[in-house]
N, CA, C and O atoms as a MOPAC input file, in Angstrom:
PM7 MOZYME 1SCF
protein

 N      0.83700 1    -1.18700 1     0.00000 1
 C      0.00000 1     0.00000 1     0.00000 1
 C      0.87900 1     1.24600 1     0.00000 1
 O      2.05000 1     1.01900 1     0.30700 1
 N      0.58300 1     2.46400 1    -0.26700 1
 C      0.70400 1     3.52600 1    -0.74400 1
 C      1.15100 1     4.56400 1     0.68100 1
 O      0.33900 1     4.70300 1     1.59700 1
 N      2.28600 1     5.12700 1     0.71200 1
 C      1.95300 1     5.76700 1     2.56300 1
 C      0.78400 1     7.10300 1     1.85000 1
 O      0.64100 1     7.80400 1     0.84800 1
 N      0.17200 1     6.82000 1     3.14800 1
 C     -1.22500 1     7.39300 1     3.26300 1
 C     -0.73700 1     9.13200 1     3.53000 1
 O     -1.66000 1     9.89100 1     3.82400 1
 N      0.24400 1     9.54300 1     3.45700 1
 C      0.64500 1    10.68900 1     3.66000 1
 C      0.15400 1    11.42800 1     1.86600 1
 O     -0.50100 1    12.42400 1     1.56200 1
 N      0.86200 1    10.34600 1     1.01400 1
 C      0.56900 1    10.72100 1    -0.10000 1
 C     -0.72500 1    10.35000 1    -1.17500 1
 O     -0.89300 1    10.59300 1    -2.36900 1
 N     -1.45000 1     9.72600 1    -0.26900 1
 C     -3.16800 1     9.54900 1    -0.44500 1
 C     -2.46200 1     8.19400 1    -1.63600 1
 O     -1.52200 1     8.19900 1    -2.43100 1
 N     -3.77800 1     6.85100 1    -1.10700 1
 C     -3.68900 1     6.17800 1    -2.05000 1
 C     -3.67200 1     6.05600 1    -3.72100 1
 O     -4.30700 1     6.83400 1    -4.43300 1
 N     -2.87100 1     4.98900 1    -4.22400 1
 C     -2.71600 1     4.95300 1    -5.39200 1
 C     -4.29400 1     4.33800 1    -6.75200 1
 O     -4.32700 1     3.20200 1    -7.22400 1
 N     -4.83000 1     4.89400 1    -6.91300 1
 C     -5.53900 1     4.49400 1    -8.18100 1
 C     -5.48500 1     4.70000 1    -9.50500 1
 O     -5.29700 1     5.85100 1    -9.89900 1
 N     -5.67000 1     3.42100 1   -10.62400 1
 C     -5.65000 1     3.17300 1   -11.47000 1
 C     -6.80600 1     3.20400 1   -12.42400 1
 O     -7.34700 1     2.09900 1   -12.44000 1
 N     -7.37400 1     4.05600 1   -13.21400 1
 C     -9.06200 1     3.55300 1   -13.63000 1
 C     -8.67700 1     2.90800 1   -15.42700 1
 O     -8.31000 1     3.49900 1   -16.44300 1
 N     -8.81500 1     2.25400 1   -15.29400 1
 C     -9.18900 1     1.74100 1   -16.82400 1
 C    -10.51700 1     1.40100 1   -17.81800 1
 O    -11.39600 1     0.62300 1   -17.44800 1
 N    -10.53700 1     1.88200 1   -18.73500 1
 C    -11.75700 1     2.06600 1   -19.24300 1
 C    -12.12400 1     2.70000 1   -20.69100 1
 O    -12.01800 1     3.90500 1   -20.91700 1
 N    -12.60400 1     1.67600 1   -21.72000 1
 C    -12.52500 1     2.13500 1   -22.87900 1
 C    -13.13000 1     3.59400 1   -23.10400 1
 O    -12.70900 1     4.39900 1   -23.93500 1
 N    -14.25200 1     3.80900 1   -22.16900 1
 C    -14.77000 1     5.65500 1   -22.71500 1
 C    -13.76800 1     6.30400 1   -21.90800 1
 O    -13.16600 1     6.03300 1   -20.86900 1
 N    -13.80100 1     7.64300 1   -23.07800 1
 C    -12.34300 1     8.42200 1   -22.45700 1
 C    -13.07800 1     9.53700 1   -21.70200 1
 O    -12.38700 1    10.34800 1   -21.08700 1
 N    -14.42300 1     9.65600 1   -21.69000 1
 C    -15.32500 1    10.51000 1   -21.04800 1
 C    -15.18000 1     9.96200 1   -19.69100 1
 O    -14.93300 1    10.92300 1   -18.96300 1
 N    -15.22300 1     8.59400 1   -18.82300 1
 C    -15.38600 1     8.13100 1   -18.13300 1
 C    -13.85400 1     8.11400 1   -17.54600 1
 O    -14.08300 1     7.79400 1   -16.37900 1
 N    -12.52600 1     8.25400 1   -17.63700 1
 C    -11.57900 1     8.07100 1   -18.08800 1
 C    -11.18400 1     9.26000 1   -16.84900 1
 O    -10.89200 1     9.07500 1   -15.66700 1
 N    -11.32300 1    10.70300 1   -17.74300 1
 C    -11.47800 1    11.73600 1   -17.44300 1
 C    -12.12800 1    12.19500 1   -16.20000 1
 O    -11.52900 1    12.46300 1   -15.15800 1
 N    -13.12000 1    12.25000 1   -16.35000 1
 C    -14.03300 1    11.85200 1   -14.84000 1
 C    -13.72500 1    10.93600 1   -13.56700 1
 O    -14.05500 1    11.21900 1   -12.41500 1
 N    -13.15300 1     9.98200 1   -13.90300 1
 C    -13.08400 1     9.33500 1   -12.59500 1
 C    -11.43300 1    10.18700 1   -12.12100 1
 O    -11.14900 1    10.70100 1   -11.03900 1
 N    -10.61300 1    10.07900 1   -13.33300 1
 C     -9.38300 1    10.54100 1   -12.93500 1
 C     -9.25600 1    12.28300 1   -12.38100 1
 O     -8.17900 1    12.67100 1   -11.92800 1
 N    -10.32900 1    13.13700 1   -12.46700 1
 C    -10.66300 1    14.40600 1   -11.97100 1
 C    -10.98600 1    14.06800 1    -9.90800 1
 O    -10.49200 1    14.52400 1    -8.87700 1
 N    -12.32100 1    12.80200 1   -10.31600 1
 C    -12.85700 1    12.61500 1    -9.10000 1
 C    -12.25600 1    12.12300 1    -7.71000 1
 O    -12.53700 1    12.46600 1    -6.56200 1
 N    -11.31400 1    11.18100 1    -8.21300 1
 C    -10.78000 1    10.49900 1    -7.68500 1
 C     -9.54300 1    11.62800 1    -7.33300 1
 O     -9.70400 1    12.10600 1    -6.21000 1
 N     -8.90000 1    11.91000 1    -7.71800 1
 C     -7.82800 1    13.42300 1    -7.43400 1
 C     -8.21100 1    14.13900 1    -6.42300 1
 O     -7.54500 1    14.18100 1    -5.38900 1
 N     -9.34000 1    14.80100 1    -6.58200 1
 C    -10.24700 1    15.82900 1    -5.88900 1
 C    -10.23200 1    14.95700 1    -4.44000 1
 O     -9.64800 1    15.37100 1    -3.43900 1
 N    -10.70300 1    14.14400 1    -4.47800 1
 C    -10.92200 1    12.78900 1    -3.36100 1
 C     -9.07800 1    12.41700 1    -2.61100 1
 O     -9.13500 1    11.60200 1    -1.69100 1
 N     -7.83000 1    12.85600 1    -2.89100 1
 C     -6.95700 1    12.51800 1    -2.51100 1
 C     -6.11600 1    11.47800 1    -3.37300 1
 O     -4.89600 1    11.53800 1    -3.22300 1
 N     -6.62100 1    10.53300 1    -4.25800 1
 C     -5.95100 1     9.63900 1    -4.70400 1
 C     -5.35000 1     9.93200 1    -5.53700 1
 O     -5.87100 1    10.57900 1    -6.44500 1
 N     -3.91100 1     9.55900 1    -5.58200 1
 C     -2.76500 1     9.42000 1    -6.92300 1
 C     -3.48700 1     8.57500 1    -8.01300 1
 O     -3.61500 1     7.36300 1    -7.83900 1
 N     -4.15800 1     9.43800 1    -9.59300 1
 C     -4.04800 1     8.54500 1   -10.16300 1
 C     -3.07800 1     8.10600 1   -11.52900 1
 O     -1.91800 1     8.45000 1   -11.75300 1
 N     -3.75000 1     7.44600 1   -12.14500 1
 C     -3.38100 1     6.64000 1   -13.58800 1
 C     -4.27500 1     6.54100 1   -14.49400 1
 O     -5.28600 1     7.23900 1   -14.41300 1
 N     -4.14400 1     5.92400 1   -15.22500 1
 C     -5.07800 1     5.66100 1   -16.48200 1
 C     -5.03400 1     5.09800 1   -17.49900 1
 O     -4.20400 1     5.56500 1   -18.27900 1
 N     -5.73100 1     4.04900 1   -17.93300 1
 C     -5.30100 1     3.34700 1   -18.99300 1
 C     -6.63200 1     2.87600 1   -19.98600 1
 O     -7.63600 1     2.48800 1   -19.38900 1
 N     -6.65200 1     2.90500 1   -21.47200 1
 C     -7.50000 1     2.79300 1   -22.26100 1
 C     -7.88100 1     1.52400 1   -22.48200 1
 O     -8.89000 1     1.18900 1   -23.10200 1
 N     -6.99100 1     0.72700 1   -21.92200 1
 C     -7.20600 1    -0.63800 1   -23.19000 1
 C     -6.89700 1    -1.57200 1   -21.80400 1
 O     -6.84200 1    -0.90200 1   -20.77300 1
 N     -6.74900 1    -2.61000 1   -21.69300 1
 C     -6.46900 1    -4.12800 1   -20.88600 1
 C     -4.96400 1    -4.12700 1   -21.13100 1
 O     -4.43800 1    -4.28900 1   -20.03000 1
 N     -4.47300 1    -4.06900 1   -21.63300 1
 C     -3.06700 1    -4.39200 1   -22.00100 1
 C     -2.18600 1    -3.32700 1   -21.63000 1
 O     -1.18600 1    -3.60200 1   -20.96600 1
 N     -2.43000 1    -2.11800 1   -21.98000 1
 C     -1.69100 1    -1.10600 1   -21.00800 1
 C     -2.21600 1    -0.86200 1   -19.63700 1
 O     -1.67300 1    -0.12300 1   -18.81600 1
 N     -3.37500 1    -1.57700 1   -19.43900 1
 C     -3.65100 1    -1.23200 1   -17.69000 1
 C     -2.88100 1    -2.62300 1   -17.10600 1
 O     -2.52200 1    -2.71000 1   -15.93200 1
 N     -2.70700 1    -3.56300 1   -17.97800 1
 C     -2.03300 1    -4.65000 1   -16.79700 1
 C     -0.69400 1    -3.86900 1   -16.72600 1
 O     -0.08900 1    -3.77200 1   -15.65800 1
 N     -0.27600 1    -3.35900 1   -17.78400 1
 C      1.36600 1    -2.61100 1   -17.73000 1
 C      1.54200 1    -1.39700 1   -16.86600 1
 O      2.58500 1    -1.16200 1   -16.25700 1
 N      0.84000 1    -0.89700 1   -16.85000 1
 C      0.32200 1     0.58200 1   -15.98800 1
 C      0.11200 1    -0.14200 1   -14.42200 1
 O      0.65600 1     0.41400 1   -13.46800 1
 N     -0.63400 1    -1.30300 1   -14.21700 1
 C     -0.60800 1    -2.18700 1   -12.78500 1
 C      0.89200 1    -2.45100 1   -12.24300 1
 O      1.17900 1    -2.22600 1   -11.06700 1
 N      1.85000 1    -2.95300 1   -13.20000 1
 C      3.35200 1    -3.45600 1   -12.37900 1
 C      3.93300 1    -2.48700 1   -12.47300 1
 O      4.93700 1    -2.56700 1   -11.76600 1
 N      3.82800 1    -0.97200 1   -13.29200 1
 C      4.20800 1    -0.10600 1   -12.91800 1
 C      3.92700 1     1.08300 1   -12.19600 1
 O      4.85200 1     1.61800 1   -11.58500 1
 N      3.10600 1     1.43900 1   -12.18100 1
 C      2.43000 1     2.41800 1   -11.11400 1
 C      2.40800 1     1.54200 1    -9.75700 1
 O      2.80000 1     2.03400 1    -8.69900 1
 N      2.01500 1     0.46100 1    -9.83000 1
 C      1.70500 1    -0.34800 1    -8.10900 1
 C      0.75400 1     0.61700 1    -7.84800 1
 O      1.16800 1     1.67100 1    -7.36500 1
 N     -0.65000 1     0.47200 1    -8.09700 1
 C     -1.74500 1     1.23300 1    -7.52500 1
 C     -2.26600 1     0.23200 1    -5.92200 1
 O     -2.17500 1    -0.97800 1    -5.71700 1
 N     -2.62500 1     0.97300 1    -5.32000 1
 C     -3.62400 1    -0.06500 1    -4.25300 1
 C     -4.98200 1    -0.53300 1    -4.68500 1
 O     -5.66000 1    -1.43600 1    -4.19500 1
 N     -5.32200 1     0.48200 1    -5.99100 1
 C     -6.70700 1    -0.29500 1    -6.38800 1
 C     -6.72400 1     0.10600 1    -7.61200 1
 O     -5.96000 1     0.93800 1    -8.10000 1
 N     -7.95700 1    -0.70600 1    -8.37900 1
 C     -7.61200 1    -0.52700 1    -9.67300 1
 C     -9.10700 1    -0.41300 1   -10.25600 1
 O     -9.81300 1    -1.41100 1   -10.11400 1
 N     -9.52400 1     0.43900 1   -10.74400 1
 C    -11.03100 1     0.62900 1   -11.52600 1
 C    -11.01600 1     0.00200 1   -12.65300 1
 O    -10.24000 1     0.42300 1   -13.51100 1
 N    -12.05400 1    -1.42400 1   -13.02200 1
 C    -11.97500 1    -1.63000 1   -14.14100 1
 C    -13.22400 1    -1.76800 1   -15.24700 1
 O    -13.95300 1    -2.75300 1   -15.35900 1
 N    -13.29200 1    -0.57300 1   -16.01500 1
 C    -14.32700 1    -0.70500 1   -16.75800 1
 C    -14.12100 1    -1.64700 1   -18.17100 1
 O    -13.13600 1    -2.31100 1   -18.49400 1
 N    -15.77200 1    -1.40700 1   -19.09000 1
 C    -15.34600 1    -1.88200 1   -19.71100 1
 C    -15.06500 1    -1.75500 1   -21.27800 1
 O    -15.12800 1    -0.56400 1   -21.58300 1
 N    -14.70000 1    -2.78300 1   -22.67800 1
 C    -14.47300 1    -1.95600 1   -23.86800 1
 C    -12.78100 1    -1.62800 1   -23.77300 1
 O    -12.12100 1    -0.59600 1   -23.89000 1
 N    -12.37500 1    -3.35000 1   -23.44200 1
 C    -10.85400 1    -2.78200 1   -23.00400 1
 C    -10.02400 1    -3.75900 1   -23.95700 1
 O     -8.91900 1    -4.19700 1   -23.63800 1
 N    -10.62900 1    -4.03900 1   -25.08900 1
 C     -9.65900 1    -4.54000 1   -26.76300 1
 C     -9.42400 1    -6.18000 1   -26.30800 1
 O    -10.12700 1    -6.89200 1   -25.59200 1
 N     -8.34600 1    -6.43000 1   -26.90900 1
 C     -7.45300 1    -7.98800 1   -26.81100 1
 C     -7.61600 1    -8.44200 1   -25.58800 1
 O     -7.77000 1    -9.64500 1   -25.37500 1
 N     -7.60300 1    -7.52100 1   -24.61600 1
 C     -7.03300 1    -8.02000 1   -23.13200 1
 C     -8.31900 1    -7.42700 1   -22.48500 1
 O     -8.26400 1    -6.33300 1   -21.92300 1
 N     -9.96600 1    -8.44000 1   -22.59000 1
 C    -11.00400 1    -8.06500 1   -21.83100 1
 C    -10.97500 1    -7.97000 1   -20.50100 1
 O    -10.27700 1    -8.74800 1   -19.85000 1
 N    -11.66600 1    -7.08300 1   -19.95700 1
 C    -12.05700 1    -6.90600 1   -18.15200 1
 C    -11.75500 1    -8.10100 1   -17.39400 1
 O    -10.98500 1    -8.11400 1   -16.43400 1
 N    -12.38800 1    -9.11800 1   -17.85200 1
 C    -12.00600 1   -10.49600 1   -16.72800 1
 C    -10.91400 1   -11.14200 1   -17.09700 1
 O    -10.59000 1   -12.08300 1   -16.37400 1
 N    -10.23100 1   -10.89900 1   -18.04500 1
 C     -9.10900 1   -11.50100 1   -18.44600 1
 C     -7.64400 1   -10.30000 1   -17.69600 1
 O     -6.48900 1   -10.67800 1   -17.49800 1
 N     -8.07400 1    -9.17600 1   -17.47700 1
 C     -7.42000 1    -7.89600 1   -16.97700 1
 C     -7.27400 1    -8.65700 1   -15.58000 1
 O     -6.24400 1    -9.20700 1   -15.18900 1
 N     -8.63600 1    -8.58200 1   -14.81700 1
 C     -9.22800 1    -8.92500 1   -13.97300 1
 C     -8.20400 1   -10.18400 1   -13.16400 1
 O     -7.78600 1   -10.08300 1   -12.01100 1
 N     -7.99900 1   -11.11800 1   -13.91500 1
 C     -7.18400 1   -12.33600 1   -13.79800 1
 C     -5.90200 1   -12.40600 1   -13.79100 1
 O     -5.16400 1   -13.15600 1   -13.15200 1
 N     -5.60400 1   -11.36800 1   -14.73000 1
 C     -3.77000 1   -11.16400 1   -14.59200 1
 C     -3.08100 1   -10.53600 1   -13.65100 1
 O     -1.90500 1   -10.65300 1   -13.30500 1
 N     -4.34900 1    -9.53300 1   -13.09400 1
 C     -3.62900 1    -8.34200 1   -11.97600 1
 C     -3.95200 1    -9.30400 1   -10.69500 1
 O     -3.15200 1    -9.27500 1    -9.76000 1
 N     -5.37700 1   -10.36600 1   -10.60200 1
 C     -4.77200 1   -10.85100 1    -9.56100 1
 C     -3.89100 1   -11.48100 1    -8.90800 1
 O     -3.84000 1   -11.61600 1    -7.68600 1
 N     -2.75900 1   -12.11900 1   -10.15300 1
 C     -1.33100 1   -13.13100 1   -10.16000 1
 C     -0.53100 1   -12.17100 1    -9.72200 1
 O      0.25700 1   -12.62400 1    -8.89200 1
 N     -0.33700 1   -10.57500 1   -10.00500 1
 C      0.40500 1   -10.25100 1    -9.46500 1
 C      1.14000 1   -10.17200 1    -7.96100 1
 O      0.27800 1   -10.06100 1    -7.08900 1
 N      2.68300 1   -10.20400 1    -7.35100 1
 C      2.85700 1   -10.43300 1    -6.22400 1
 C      2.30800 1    -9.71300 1    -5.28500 1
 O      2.32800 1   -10.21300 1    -4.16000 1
 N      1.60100 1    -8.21500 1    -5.46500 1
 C      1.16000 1    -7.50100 1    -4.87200 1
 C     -0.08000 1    -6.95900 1    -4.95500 1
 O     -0.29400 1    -5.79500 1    -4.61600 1
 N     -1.24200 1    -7.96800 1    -5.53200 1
 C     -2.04800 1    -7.60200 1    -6.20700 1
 C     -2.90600 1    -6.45000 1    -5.36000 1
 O     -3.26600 1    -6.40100 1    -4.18400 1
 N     -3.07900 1    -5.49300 1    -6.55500 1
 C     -4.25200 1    -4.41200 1    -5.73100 1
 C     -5.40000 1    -4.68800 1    -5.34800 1
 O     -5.55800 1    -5.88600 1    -5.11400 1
 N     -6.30900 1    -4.01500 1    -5.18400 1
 C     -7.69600 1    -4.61800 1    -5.03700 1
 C     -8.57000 1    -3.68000 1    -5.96400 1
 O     -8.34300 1    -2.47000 1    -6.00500 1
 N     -9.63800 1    -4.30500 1    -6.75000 1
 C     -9.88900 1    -4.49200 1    -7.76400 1
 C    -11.95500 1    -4.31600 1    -7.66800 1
 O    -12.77600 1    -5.08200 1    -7.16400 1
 N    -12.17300 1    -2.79300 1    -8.49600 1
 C    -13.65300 1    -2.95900 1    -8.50600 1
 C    -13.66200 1    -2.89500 1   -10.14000 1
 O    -12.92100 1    -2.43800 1   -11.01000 1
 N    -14.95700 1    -3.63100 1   -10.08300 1
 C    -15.44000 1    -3.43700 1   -11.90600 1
 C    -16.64100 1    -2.56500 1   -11.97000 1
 O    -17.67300 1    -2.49600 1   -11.30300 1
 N    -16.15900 1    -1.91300 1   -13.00800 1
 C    -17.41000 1    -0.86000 1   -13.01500 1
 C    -18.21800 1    -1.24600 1   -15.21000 1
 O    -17.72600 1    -1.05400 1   -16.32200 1
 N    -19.65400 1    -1.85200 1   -14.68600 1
 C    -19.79800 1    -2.25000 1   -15.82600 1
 C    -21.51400 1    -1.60700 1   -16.12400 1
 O    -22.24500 1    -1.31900 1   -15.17600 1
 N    -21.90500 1    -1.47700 1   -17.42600 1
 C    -22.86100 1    -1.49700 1   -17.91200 1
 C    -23.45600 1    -2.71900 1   -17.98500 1
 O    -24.60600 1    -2.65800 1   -18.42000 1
 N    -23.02600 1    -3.91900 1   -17.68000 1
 C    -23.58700 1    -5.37000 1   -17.65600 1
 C    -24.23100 1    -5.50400 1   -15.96400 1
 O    -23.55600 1    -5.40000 1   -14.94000 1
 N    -25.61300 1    -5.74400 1   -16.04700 1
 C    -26.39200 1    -5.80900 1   -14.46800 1
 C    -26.26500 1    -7.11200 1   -14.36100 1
 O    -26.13300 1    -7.44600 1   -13.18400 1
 N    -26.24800 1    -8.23700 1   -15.32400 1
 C    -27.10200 1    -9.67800 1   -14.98200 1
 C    -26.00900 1   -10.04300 1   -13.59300 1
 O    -25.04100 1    -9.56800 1   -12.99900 1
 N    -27.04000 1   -11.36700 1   -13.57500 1
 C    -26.50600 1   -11.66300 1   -11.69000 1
 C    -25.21600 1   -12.89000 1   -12.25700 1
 O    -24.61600 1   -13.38100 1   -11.30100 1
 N    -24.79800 1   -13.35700 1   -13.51200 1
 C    -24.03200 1   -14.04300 1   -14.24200 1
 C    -22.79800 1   -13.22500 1   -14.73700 1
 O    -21.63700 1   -13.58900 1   -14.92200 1
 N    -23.10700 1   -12.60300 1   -14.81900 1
 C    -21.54100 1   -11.04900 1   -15.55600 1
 C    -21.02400 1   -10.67500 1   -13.92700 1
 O    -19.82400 1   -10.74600 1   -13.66000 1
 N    -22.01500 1   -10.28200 1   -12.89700 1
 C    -21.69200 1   -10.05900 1   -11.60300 1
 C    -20.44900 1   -10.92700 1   -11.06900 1
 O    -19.27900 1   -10.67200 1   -10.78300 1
 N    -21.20100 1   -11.99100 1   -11.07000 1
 C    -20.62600 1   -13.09600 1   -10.80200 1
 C    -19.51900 1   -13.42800 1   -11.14800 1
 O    -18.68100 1   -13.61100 1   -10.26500 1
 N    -19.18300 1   -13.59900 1   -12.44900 1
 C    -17.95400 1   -13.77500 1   -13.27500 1
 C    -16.72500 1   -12.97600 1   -12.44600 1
 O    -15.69300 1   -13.43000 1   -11.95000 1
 N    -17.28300 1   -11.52400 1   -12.49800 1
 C    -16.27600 1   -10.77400 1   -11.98300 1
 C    -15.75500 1   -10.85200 1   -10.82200 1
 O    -14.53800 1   -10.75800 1   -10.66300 1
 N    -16.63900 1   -11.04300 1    -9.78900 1
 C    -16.20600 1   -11.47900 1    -8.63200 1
 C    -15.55000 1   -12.78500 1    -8.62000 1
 O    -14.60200 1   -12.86800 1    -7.84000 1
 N    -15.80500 1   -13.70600 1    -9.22700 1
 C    -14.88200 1   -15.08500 1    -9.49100 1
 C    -13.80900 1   -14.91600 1    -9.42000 1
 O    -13.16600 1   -15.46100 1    -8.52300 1
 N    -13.20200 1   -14.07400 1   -10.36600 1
 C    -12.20300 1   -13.57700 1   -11.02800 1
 C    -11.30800 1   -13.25200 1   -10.14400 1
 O    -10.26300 1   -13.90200 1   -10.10300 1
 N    -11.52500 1   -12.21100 1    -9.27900 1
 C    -10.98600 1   -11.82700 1    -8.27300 1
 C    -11.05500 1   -10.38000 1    -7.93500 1
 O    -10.23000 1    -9.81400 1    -7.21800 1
 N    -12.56900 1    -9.54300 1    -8.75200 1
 C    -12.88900 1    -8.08900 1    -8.46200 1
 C    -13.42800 1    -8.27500 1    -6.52400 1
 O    -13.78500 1    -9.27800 1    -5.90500 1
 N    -13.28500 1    -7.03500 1    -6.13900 1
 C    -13.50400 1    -6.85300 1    -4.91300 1
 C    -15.00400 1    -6.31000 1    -4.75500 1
 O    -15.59500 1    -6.63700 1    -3.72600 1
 N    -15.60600 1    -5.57700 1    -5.60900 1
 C    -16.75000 1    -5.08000 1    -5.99900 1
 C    -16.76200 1    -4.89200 1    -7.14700 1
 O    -15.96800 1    -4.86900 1    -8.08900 1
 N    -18.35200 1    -4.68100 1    -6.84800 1
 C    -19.15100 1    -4.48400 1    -8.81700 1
 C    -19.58800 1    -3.00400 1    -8.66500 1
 O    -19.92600 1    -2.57900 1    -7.56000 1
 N    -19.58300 1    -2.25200 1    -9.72100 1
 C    -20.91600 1    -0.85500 1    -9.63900 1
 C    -21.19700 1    -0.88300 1   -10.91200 1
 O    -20.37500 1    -1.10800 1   -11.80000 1
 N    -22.57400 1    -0.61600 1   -11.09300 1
 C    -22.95700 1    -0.66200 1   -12.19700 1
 C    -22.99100 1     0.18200 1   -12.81000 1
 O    -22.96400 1     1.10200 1   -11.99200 1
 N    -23.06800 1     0.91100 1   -14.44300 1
 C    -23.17800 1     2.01600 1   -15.28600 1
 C    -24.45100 1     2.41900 1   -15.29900 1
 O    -25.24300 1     1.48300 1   -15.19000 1
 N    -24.94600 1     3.51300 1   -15.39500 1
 C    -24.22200 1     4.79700 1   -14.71200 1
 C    -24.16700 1     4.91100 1   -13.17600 1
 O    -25.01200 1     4.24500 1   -12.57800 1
 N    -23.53400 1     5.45600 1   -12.63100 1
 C    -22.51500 1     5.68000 1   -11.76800 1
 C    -22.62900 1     6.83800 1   -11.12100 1
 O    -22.64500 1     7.86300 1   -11.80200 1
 N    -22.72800 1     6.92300 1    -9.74100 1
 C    -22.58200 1     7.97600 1    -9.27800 1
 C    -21.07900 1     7.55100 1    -8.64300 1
 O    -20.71000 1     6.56500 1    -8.00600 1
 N    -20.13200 1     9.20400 1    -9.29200 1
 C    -18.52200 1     8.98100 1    -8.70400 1
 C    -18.33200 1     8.97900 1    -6.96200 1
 O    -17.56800 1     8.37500 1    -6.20900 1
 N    -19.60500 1    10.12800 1    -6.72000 1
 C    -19.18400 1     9.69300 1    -5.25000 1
 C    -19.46300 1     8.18500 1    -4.27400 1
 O    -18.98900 1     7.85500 1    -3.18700 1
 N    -20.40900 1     7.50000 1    -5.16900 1
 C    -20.36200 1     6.26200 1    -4.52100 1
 C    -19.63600 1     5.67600 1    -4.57000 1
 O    -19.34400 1     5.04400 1    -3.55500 1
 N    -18.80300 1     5.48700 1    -5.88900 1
 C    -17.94100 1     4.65000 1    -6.29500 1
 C    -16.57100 1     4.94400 1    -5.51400 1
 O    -15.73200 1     4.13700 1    -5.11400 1
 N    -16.59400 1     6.20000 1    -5.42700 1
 C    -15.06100 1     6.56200 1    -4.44700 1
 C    -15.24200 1     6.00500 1    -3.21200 1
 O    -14.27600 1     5.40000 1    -2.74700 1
 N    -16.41800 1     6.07400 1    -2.46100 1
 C    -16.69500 1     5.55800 1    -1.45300 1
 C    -16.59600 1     4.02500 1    -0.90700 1
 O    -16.23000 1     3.67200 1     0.21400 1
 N    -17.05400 1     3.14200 1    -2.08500 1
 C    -16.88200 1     1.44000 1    -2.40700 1
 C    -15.58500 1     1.36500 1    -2.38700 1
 O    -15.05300 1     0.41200 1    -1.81800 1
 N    -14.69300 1     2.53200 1    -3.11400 1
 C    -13.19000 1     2.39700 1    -3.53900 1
 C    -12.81400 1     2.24900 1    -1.87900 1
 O    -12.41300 1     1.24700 1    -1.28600 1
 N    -13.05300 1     3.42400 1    -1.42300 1
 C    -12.42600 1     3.50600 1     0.21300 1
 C    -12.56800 1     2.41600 1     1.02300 1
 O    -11.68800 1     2.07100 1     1.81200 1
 N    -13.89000 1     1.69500 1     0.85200 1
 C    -14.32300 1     0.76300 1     1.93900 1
 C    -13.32700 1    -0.58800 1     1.44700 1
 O    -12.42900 1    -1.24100 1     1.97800 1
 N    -13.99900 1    -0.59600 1     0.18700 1
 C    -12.84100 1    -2.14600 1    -0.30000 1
 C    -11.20300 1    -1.86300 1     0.09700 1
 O    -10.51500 1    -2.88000 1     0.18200 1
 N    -10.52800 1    -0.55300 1     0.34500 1
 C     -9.20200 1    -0.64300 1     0.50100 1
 C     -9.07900 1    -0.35200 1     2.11300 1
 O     -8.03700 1    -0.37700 1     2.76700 1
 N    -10.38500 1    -0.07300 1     2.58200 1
 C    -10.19800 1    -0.41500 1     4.34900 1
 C    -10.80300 1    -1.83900 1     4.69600 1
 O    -10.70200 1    -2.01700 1     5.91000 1
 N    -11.39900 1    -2.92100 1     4.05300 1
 C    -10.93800 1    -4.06200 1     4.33800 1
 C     -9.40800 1    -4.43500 1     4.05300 1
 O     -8.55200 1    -4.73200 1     4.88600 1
 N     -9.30000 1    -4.35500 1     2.85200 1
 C     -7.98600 1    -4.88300 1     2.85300 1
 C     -6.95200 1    -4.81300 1     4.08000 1
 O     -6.48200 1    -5.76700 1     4.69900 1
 N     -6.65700 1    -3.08900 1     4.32500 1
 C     -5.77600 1    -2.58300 1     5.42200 1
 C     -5.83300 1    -3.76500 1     6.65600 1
 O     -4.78500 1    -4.12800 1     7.19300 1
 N     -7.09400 1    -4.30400 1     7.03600 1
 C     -8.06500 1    -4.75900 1     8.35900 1
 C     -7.71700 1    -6.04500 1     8.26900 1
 O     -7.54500 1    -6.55800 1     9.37500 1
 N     -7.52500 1    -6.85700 1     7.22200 1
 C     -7.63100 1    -8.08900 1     6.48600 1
 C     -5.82700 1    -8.32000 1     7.23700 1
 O     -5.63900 1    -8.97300 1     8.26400 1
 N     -4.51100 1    -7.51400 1     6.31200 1
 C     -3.73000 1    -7.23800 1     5.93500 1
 C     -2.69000 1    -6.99700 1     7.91400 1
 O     -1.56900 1    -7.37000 1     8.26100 1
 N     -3.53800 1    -6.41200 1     8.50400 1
 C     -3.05500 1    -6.12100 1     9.73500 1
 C     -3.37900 1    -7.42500 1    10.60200 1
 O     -2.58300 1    -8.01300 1    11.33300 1
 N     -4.58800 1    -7.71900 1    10.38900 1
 C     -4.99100 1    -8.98100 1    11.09900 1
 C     -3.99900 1    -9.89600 1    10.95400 1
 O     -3.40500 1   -10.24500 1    11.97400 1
 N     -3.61600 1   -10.47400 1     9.64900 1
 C     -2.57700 1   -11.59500 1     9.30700 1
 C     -0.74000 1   -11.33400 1     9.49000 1
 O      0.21400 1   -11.95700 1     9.02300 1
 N     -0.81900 1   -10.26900 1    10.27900 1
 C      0.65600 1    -9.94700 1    10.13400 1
 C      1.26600 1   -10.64600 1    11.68800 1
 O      2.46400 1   -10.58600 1    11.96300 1

């Protein structure tokens, strides 16, 4: 994790660059260092290099789809923790993602302040999780 002096690290990935923009404004405003990446393939690359603590993953992300993103960042040695933010509601796409190894779902459209909020809570389990096992 990120020292909290310099506000956690986030990553949003996500084929609309409208959405892109927005979270990376919101999330700023909110304290977090971010990143950004268009496609699956530069957000897994943008993941081992930035080292975010969490990672937004929408979707419309080319060669390297959301759950396949989803799957690679969780192999990493340090994996972040991981929400998907999708236009897909069914209780089967949900599912998938959480399989995978997302920490939460939010669905499209989106209110940013909730989503920053899900962001916070999923990276204060972790902290809780993370202290417990030490």
């Amino acid at each position: 994790m990120t020292d909290e002096a310099e506000g956690p690290r986030a990553l949003v990935v996500d084929g609309d660059e409208a959405t892109l923009r927005l979270l990376e404004l919101k999330l700023s405003r909110a304290g977090f260092q971010t990143g950004t990446a268009s496609d699956g393939e530069d957000g897994y690359l943008k993941a081992r290099a930035f080292g975010p603590d969490v990672i937004i993953i929408g979707d419309a992300l080319g060669p390297l789809d959301s759950h396949s993103l989803v799957r690679a960042v969780a192999e990493l040695p340090a994996a972040p923790a991981m929400v998907f933010l999708s236009s897909r509601d069914g209780g089967e796409e949900i599912d998938r993602a959480l399989r995978a190894g997302c920490d939460d779902y939010v669905l499209k459209p989106f209110s940013p302040h909730e989503l920053i909020h899900r962001v916070r809570v999923v990276l204060s389990r972790r902290r809780i999780a993370a202290e417990r096992s030490e």
